[in-house]
C-alpha positions in Angstrom: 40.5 44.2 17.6 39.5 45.6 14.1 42.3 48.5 13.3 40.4 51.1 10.5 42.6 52.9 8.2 41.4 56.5 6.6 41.8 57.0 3.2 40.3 60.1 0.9 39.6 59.5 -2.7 43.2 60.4 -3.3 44.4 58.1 -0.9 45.6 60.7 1.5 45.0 60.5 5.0 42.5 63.6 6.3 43.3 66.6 8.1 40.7 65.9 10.9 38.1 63.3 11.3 34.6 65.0 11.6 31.9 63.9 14.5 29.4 62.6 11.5 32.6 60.5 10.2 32.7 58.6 13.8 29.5 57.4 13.5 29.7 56.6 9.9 32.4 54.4 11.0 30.4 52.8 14.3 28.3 52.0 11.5 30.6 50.2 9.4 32.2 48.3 12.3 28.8 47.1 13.3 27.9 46.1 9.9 31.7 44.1 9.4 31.5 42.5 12.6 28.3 41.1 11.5 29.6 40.0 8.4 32.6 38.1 10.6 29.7 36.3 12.7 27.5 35.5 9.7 30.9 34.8 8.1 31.5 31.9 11.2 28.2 30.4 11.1 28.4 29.9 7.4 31.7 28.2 8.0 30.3 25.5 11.1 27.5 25.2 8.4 26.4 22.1 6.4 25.7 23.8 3.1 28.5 23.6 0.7 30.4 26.1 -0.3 29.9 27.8 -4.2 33.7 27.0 -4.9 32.8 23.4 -3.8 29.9 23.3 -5.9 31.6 24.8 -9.0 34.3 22.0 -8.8 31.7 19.5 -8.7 30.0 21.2 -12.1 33.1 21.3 -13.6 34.2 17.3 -12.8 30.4 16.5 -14.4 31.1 18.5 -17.5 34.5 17.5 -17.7 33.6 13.5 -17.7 31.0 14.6 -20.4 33.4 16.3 -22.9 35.8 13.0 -22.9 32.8 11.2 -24.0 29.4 12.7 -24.5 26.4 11.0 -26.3 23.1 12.1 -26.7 20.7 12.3 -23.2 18.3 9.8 -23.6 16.5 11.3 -20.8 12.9 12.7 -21.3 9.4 13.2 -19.2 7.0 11.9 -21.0 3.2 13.3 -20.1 0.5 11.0 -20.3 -3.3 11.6 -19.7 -5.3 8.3 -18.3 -9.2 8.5 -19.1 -11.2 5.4 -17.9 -13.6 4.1 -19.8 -16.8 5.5 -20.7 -15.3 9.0 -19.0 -15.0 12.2 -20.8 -11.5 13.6 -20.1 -11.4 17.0 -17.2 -12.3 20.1 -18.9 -9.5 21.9 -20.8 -6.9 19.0 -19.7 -4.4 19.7 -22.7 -3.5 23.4 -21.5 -3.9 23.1 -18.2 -2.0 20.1 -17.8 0.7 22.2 -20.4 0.8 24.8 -17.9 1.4 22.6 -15.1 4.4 21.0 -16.6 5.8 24.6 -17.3 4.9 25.5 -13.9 7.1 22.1 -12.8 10.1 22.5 -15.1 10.3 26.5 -14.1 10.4 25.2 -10.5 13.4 22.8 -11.0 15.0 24.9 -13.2 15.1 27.6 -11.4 16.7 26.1 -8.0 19.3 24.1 -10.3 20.3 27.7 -11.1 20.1 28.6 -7.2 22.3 26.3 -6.2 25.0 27.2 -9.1 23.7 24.6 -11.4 23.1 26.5 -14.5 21.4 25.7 -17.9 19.6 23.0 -16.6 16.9 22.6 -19.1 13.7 20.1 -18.0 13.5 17.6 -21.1 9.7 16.9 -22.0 8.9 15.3 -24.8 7.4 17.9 -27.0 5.6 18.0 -30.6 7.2 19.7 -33.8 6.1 22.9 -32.3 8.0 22.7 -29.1 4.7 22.3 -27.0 4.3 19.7 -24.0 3.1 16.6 -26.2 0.1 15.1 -23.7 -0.2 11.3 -24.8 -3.8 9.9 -24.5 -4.2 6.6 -23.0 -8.6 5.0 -22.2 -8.5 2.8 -19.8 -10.0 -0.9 -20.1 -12.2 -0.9 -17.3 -14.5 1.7 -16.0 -13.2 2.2 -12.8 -9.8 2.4 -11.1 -8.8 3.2 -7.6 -6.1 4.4 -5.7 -3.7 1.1 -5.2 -4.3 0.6 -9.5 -0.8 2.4 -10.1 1.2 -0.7 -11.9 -2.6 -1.8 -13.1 -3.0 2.0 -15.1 1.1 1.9 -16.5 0.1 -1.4 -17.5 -2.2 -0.3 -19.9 -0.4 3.0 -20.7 3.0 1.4 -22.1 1.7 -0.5 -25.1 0.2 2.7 -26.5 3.9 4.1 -25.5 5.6 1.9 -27.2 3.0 1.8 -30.5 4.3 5.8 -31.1 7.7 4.6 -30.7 8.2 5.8 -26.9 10.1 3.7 -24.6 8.8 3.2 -20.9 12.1 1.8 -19.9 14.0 4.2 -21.1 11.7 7.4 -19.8 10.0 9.0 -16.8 6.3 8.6 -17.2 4.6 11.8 -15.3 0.4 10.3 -16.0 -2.1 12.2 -15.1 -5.1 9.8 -13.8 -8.5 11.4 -14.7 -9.7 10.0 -11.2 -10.7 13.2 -9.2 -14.6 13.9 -8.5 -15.3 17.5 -8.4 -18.7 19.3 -7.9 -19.1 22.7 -8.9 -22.8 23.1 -7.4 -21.2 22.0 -3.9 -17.4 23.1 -4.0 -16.5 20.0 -3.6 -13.6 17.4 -4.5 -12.0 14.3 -3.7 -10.0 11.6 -5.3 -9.3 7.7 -5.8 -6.3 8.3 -8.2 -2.8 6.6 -7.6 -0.6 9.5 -5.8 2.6 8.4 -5.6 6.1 7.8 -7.8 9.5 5.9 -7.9 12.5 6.1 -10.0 16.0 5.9 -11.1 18.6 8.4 -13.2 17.1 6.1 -16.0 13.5 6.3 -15.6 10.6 6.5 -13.5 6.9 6.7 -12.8 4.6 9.5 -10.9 1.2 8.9 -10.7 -1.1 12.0 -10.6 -4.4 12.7 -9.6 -6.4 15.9 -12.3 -9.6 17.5 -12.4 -10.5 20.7 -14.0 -9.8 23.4 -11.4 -6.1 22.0 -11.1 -4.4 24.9 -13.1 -1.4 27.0 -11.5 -3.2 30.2 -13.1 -5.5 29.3 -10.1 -3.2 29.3 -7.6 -4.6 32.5 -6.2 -8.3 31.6 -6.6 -10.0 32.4 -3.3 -13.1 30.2 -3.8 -13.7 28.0 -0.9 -13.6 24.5 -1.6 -14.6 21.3 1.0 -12.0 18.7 0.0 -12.1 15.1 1.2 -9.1 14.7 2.5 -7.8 18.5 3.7 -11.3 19.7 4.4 -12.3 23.7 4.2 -9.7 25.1 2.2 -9.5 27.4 -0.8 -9.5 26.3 -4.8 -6.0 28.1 -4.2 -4.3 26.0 -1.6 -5.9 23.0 -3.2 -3.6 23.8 -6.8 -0.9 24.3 -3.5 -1.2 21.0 -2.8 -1.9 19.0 -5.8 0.7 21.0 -8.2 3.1 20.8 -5.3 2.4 17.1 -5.2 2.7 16.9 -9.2 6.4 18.6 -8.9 7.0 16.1 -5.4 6.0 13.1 -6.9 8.2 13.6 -10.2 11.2 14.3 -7.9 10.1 10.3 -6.3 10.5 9.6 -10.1 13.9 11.4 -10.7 15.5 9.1 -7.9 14.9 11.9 -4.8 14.0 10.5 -1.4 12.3 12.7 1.1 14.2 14.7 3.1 12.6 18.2 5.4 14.5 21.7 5.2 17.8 22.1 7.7 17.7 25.0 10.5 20.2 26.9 8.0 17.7 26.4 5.4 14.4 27.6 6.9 14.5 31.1 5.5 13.7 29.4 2.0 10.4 28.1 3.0 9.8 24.0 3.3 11.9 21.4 1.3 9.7 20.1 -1.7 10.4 16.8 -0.7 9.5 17.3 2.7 6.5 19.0 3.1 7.0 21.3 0.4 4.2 19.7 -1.8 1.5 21.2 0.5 3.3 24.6 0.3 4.3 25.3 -3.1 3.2 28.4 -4.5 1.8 29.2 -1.4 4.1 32.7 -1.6 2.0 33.9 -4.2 -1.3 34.3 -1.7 0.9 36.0 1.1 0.6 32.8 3.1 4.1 31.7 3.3 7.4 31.0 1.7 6.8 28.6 -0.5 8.6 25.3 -1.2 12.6 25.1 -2.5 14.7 22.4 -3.9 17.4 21.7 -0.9 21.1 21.1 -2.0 21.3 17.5 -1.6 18.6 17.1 -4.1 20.2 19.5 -6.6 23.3 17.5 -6.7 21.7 14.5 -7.1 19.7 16.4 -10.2 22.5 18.0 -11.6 23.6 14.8 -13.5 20.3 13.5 -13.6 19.9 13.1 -17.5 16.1 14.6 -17.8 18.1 17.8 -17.4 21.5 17.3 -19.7 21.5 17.1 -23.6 24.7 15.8 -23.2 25.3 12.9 -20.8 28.8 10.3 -20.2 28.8 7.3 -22.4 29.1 5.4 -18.7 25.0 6.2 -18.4 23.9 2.8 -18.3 26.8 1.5 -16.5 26.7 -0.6 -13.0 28.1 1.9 -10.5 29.6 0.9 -7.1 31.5 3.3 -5.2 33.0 2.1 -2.2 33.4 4.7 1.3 36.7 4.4 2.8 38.1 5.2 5.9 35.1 6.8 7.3 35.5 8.1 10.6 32.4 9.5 12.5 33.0 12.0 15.7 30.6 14.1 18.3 30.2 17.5 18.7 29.7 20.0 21.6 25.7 19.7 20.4 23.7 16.6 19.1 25.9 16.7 15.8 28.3 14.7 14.5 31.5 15.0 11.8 31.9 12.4 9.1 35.7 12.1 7.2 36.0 9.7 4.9 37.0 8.4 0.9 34.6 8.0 -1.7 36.1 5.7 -4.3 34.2 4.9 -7.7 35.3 3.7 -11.0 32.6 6.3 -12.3 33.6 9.5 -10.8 31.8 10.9 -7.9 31.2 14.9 -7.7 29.4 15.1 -5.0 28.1 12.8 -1.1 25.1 13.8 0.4 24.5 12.3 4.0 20.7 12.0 5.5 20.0 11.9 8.8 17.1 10.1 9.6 15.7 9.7 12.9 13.4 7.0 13.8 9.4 7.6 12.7 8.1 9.6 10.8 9.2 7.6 7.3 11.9 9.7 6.2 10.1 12.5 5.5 12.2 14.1 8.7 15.5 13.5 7.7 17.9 16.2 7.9 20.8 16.7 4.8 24.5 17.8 4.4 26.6 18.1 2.0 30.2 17.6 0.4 31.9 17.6 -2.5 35.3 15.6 -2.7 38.6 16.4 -3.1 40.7 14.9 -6.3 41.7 12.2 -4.4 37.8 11.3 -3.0 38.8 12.6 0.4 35.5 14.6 1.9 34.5 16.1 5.1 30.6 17.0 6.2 28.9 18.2 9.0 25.6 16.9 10.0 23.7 20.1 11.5 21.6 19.4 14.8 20.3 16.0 15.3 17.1 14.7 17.4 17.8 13.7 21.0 16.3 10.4 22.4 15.8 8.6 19.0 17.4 6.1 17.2 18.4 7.2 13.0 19.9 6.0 9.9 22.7 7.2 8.8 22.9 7.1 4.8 25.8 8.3 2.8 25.0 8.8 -1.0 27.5 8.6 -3.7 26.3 11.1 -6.7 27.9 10.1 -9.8 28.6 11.9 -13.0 26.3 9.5 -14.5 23.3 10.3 -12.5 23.5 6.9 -10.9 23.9 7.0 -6.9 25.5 4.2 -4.5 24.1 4.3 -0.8 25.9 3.1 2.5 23.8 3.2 5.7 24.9 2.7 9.2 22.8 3.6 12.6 23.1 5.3 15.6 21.4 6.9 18.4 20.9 10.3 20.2 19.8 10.0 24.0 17.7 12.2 25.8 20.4 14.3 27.0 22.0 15.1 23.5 24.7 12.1 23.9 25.7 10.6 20.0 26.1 7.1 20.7 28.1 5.8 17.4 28.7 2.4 18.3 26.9 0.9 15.5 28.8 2.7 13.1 31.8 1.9 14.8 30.9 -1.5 14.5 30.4 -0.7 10.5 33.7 0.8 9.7 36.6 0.7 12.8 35.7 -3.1 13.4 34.7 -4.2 9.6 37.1 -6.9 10.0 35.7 -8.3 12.9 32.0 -9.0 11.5 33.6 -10.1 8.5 35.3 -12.9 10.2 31.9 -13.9 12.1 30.4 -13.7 8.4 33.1 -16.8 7.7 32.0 -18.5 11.5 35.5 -17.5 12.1 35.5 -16.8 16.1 38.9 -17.2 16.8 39.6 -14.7 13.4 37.0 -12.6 14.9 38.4 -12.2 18.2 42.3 -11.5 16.2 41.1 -8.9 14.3 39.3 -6.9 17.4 43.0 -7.2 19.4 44.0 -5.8 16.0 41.6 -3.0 15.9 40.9 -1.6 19.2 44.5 -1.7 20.7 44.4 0.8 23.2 41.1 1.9 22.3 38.9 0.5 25.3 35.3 2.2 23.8 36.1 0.4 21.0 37.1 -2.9 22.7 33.9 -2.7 24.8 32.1 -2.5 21.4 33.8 -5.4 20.3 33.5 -7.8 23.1 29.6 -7.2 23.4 29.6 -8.5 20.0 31.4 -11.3 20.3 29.7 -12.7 23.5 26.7 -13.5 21.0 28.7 -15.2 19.1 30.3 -17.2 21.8 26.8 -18.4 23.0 25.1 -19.3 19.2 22.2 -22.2 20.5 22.2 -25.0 18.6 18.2 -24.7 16.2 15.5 -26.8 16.9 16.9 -29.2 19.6 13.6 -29.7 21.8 10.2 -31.0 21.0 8.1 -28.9 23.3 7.5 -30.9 26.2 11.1 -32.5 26.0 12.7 -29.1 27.3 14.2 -29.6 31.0 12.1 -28.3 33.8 14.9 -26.4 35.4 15.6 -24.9 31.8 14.6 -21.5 32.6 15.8 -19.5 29.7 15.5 -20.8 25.7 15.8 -18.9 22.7 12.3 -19.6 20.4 14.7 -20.9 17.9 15.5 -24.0 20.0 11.9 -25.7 19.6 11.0 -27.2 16.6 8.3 -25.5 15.0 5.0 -26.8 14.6 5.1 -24.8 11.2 7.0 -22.4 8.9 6.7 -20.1 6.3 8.4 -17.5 4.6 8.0 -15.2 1.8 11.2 -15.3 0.1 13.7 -18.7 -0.6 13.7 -21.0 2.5 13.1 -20.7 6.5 16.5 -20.1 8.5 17.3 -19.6 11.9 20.6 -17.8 13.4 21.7 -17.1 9.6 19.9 -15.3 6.5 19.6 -17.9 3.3 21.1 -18.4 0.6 24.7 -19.7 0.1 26.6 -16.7 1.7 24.0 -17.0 4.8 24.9 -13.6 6.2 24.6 -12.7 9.7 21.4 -11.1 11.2 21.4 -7.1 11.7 18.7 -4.7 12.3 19.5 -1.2 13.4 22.8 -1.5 12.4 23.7 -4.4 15.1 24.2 -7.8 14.4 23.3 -10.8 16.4 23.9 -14.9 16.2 20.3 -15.7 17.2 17.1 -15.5 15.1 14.5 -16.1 13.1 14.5 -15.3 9.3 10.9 -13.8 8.7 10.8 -12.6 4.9 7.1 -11.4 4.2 5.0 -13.0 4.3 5.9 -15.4 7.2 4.4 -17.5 9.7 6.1 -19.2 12.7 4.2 -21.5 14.7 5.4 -23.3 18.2 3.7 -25.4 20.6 4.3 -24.1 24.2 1.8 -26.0 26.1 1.5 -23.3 29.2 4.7 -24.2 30.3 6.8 -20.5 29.7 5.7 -17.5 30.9 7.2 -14.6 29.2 8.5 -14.2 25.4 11.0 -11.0 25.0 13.1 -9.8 21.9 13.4 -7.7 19.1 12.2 -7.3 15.9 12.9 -5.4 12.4 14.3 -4.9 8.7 17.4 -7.0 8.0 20.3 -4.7 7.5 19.4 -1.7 4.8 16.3 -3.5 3.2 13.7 -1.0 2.5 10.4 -2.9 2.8 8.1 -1.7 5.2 6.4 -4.8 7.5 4.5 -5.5 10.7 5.1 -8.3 13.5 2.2 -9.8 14.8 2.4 -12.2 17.7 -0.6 -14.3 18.9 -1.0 -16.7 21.4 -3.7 -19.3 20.7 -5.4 -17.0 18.7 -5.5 -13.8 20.5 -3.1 -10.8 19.8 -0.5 -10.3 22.2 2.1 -7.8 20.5 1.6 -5.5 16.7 4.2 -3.5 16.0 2.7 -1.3 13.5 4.3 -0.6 10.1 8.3 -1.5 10.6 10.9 0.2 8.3 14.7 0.0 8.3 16.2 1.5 11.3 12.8 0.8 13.2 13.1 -1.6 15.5 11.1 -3.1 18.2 11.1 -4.4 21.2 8.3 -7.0 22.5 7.8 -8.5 25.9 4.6 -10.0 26.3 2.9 -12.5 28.8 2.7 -15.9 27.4 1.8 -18.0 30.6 -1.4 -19.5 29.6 -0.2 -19.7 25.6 -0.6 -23.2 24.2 0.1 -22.3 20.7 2.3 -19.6 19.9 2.3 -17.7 16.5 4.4 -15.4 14.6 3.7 -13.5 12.0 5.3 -11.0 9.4 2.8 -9.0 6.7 4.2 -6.9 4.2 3.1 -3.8 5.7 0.8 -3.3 2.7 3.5 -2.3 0.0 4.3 -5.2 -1.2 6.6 -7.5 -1.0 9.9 -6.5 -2.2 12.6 -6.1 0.5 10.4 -7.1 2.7 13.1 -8.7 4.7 12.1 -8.8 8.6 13.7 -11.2 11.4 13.3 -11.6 14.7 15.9 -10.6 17.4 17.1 -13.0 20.0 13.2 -14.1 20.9 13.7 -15.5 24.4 11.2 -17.6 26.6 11.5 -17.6 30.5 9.8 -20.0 32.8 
């Protein structure tokens, strides 16, 4: 019950309350008992508090004033021509507007989120315009996977005026875009992408000469090649929005889409928010907005401090302790834990990522931590019937960020099944001790940590049973395997072949002296194949199995992206498709008239690096 009090100027309670009083008070009752409810949802929110934030902009300027040096962070503009082509039409102040257009955008949501006097640093000539730096290709025509190719031939010229690469974040502008003013008509074969850390970074852009934010509003149709009929307006939407998304891939920022509590701000520009951008402007739409993960992330970021810690370029780890994950009424969960860093921390920002859709889905919350690195975060709604990375990110004063990621799932009917991440933090010890091929350890520290917890001893013991049953690798020639052998593991047969794309081939264990234990999805497992990219396995089966089952995926948190291929005698029997961490898949696939088996890793067409796939438990059945 809400008790009102009357009081006249004079602080004297009135004679009589009048009828048009009343209702002037129904009014305000209404209009408080809103403020309660909006009040309540704001508290079971994920978005963190102003007070919160302020504490985390005071422990970043605080670390600063013990020891400041000068920000040796810049954006450095560069304009790639290739040979034998004349540069877009009026490239210098367009491409001057754009990067206004870009460091208003930032700036302005830094200050949004209570990040003020965050000022973009561009490199800039004595009279404080956007310095564009020139740069003719060697050959006369580049195309869209030429990215390292192109900054290949940009850095020399960088590093002739006295620029360093290493130490900047190179925003180039590839003069790769075909437009046709008779037809209306555009496409591209430009590098579109970018990549970074706090202490530099690369975004690869794509101009032509109607890319200009003072068209943002231009009506003119245009046929595009790759978004079809759309306007010379919503083609600036896209391509400046994708100018300000890539950069943020060159500041460090992952994707990440806008929360429920968030959508009345438009779409997140790392979401989808580079197709939107500006988009307000035409009546259209909301527009894109920086979320509040990524502005703590920036807020450090050195691009946008004159001042920075002297700890800049040091190696950060921060280690999460005591985590401790529970379920909500909904598909939600609540993380407690301790950040720990030598390097202080002011703020964690948690993704939740379900499975597909790259990460470009992943949800965000927020926390700053107490003096003693103690924080508390809600995760929001999460998808039902997927599987999801879980990843914790450390922001440090430095810019830096250190990442933990654990799995889980969400069935169908909304149940958070956290097993995995128990496995990660409540039975630590455990898979540490089966790291050492300590069973008997292994099996000590579970009594130790599950007590009278039996969820958690149910966890436990699944994992052990692997671990009681690891097969002995490459025991049987083909045809040597007993008849009334029904069930084998691949990784019994000798292979007829083997090849891997990174040290040596290993089975049950990852290489290397350490020779951790096989995980995908946040599991782990005692039987497998090591499969970096790119790998072949090879196995002669002489029609004597019928059916091959098993998993496949990323080891651990690698983030290369690959596909499994298997083929029997030739002929495909399972693809996956492109595989990412906290992807993986299951295969079951006939093999009964398979004299030659093959198994194959590719690197998913990204390259190699952390390219690190294995295969699951592979079983053959007679």
């Amino acid at each position: 019950m809400i008790k009102i009090r009357y009081f006249t100027h004079q602080d004297v309670p009135p004679s009589k309350p009048t009828m048009k009083m009343f209702f002037r008070l129904a009014l305000c009752c209404v209009a408080l008992s809103s403020v309660l409810c909006q009040s309540k949802l704001s508290a079971a929110s994920p978005e963190t508090a102003p007070s919160d934030v302020t504490i985390a902009e005071r422990r970043i300027r605080q670390t600063v004033d013990k020891a400041a040096i000068d920000s040796a962070g810049q954006i450095v503009v560069v304009y790639f021509t290739p040979k034998g082509t004349e540069p877009a039409k009026d490239y210098v102040q367009r491409l001057r507007r754009i990067v206004d257009e870009t460091s208003t955008f930032y700036e302005t949501e830094l200050e949004h989120h209570g990040f003020a006097n965050r000022k973009m640093r561009v490199l800039r000539d004595s009279e404080g315009l956007v310095r564009i730096i020139d740069v003719v290709g060697v050959n006369e025509f580049y195309d869209k996977p030429d990215g390292t190719k192109i900054r290949n031939e940009i850095v020399p010229v960088l590093r002739e005026q006295g620029i360093n690469p290493d130490q900047s974040v190179l925003l180039m502008f590839c003069n790769l875009m075909d437009y046709d003013p008779v037809k209306s008509s555009i496409t591209h074969h430009s590098p579109y992408y970018g990549g970074g850390t706090h202490l530099s970074g690369n975004a690869w852009q794509c101009d032509s000469q109607i890319l200009d934010p003072l068209r943002l509003v231009d009506s003119t149709p245009l046929l595009d090649g790759q978004y079809g009929r759309i306007t010379i307006g919503r083609h600036n939407s896209i391509f400046i929005g994708g100018v300000i998304h890539e950069l943020g891939h060159a500041l460090s920022l992952p994707h990440c889409r806008e929360r429920v509590d968030q959508s009345g701000r438009g779409t997140a520009l790392m979401g989808s928010g580079n197709r939107t951008f500006g988009e307000e402007r035409r009546g259209e739409g909301k527009g894109s907005f920086l979320t509040q993960a990524h502005a703590f992330r920036l807020a450090a970021h050195p691009v946008f401090n004159s001042k920075v810690t002297d700890s800049l370029f040091d190696r950060v780890k921060a280690e999460f302790q005591n985590i401790v994950v529970s379920t909500g009424d909904s598909p939600s969960m609540t993380i407690r834990a301790r950040v720990h860093s030598a390097v202080p921390v002011h703020a964690v920002v948690a993704y939740f990522d379900a499975t597909g859709g790259s990460d470009y889905d992943a949800t965000t919350a927020t926390a700053v931590p107490d003096a003693d690195g103690n924080f508390v975060m809600e995760s929001g709604p999460l998808r039902v019937n997927s599987g999801a990375a879980l990843r914790l990110v450390a922001c440090h004063v430095n810019g830096a960020t250190t990442t933990k990621t654990m799995s889980y799932r969400v069935s169908k009917d909304g149940q958070v099944d956290l097993s995995t991440i128990q496995l990660e933090t409540s039975l630590a010890s455990v898979i540490e001790a089966l790291s050492k091929n300590d069973l008997d350890a292994a099996t000590k520290q579970l009594e130790l940590a599950a007590a009278n917890d039996k969820d958690l001893r149910s966890i436990g013991e699944r994992l052990l049973d692997r671990f009681r049953n690891v097969t002995s690798v490459g025991d049987f020639e083909s045809d040597s395997v007993p008849d009334a052998t029904a069930v084998l593991f691949l990784n019994q047969l000798k292979p007829v072949s083997e090849t891997v794309g990174w040290m040596r081939p290993t089975y049950n264990r990852l290489p290397g002296r350490a020779g951790g234990l096989l995980s995908i999805d946040g599991d782990y497992f005692a039987n497998g194949i090591y499969a970096h990219a790119p790998a072949t396995h090879v196995y002669s089966l002489n029609e004597r199995w019928k059916r091959l089952s098993g998993q496949c995926g990323i080891q651990g948190a690698n983030y290369g992206q690959v596909e499994f291929i298997i083929q029997g005698d030739g002929k495909t029997l399972f693809q996956s498709g492109k595989v990412g961490s906290g992807d993986g898949k299951s295969f079951d696939v006939d093999v009964t008239e398979v004299k030659r088996l093959t198994l194959q890793v590719t690197n998913g067409g990204d390259g190699n690096g952390g390219d690190w796939g294995i295969w699951i438990e592979p079983t053959l059945r007679r």
